[in-house]
Phi, psi and omega in degrees: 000134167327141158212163158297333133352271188279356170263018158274278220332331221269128136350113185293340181244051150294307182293001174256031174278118175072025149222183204288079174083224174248039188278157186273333175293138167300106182310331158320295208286327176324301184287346173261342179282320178301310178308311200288332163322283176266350144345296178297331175281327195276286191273027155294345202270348156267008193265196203031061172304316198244012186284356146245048170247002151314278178338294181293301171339313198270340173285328193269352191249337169270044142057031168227032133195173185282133179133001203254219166075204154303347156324323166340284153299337180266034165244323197221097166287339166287325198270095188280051145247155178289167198266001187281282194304338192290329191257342182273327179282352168297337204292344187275004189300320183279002186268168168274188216282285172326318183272321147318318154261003139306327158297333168236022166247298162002260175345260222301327189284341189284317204300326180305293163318337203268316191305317169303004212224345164271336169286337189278341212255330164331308224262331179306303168307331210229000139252021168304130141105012166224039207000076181302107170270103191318319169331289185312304209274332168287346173273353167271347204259348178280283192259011158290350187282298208277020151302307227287322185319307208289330181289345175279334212262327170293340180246330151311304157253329178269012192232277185090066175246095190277351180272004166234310212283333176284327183287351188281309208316314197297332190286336148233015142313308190285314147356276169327293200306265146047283195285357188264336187074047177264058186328291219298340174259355163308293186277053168251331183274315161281331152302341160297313166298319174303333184276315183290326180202132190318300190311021200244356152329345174249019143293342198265023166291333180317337165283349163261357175276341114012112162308128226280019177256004173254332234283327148325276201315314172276024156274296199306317167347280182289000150272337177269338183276003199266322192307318195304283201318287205245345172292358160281312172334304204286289185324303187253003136189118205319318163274022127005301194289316175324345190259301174313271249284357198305151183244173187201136195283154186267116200282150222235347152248028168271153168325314203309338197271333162309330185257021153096034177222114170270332203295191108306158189343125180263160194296009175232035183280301181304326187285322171316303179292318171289326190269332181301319188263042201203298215287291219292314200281347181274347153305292188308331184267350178285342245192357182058020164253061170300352185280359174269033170284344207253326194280318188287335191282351166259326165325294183315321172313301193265018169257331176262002163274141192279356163270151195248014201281166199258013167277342193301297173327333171300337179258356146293307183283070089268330152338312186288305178329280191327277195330315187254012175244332186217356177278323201206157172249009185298156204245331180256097191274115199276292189306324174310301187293318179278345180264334166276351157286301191298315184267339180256348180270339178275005206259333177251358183226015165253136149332290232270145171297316190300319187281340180307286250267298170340277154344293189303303199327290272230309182322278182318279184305341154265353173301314173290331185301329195272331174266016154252346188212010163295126168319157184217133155293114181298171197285182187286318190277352164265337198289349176270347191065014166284143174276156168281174183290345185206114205280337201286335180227073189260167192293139203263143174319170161277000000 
């Protein structure tokens, strides 16, 4: 965690370290703003596949058509988003229907960009004060970023899934806040995620990386704002509860048919899936790795689901991103890279459905193994018998 201490530590002209002449841009971030460029031109042309169900969601919930209001999920149980994302697509309501989603895969892509420029600055911040060398972190954050790009560019523009790309985002809002030591906006941020898409529920171990005289105050946050979000839904009508029951066909490369479930959704399947990445990411912070909360609680995510799409990925490679930007000090981050060959490459160049589903499986489970129980060199300032500066969020080895 950030202090004044290590932040007197730092070189004062460390921030004008990698950037371009005397512009605030980063040559990193330049170079991932060009990528991220042409990624978006490749799938705009095939893009938004789900943007209206954005659309309908954001009409049914302002009543301007029927079946909406709080009615809402307990008329239309397929639509598994949040009340958040529903209110950020109105803001595309008023353009016409084309130019509205082209406006808002643009919006999400920028988000995309930004997330990178939080991570980077996070991970600056959360090694401060351990001579840290900023060069090095910007050529890990270029090329663990230019994984992340192309999967984000898959959920963000040719899917326009605005309901993951806001829980990821909000989820690295919380981050940052996380490493600044801002409790009250970590669970402001993690309820944000959560209003936006259920499934971000398996973030909120991030609240255990908090140091424990705040660690209340910022739960209750992020409970009254999840509670704020959907209990009127609930409250007023009971059939509500019918939208956890929703089913999906079980896809012939999901994992789950490897652990031996052939079915369509089983009814413990989403409660599963939610308590493994909660049981794994409150493990990862009992272990002192808290930047692995984001990868497991999606591991967990794409191993117990019965859909394969390949935006799902995305909230891996932001894991991988947290992970290999802050997680570890290595110059080459390897897990990014091994997580976009295994899941979008097999998704585009292997056959077999079975070896796909294999693959995730294999994925999943070593990637948590190595970011929960692969050894770590304690840091430069413990290999020395120095404390870190906030031992409860101290810089995880290289």
């Amino acid at each position: 965690m950030l202090n004044r201490e290590t932040a007197s530590a730092v070189p004062r002209d460390g921030a004008r370290i990698g950037r371009i002449g005397r512009y605030p841009v980063r040559w990193h971030n330049a170079l991932l703003a060009l990528w991220t460029v042409v990624w978006f031109f490749v799938a705009e042309r095939h893009g938004a596949v789900s943007w209206h169900y954005l659309r309908t969601g954001q009409q049914l919930l302002f009543n301007q058509i029927p079946g909406g209001g709080l009615a809402l999920y307990a008329n239309h149980p397929e639509l598994q988003i949040g009340p958040v994302s529903f209110l950020v697509a109105g803001l595309f309501a008023p353009f016409p229907a084309g130019l509205g989603e082209k406006l808002a895969d643009a919006f999400m892509s920028g988000l995309g960009l930004y997330m990178l420029v939080l991570v980077g600055r996070a991970a600056a911040d959360h090694y401060r004060g351990t001579g840290l060398n900023h060069k090095r972190l910007q050529q890990r954050v270029l090329i663990a970023g230019a994984a992340f790009i192309p999967m984000w560019v898959e959920v963000a523009v040719r899917f326009a899934h605005l309901d993951d790309v806001l829980a990821l985002f909000f989820t690295t809002l919380a981050v940052r806040a996380l490493v600044r030591g801002k409790a009250t906006a970590v669970g402001v941020f993690l309820a944000l995620a959560v209003d936006s898409k259920p499934w971000a529920v398996g973030f909120l171990p991030l609240l255990l990386a908090l140091p424990r005289t705040v660690r209340l105050r910022s739960a209750v946050w992020a409970v009254g704002l999840v509670a704020v979000a959907w209990l009127p839904f609930y409250l007023t009508h009971l059939d509500t509860l019918a939208a956890a029951r929703f089913t999906i066909p079980n896809q012939p490369a999901s994992s789950l048919r490897w652990l031996g479930v052939h079915d369509a959704t089983p009814w413990w399947d989403r409660p599963a899936q939610m308590a493994l990445g909660l049981a794994l990411g409150a493990l990862a912070v009992r272990r002192h790795r808290w930047p692995a909360v984001v990868l497991l609680a999606a591991d967990a995510r794409i191993v117990l689901d019965p859909s394969v799409y390949t935006y799902y990925n995305a909230s891996v490679l932001l894991g991988t991103l947290i992970w290999d930007s802050i997680g570890q000090r290595r110059l080459v981050p390897w897990v990014s890279w091994l997580a976009l060959i295994s899941l979008y490459g097999s998704a585009l160049f292997v056959p077999s459905a079975s070896t796909q589903g294999f693959i995730r499986l294999a994925f999943a489970v070593g990637s948590a193994a190595y970011v929960l129980f692969w050894p770590q060199r304690p840091p430069r300032n413990r290999r020395h018998g120095r404390r870190a500066p906030d031992d409860r969020l101290s810089p995880l080895p290289a």
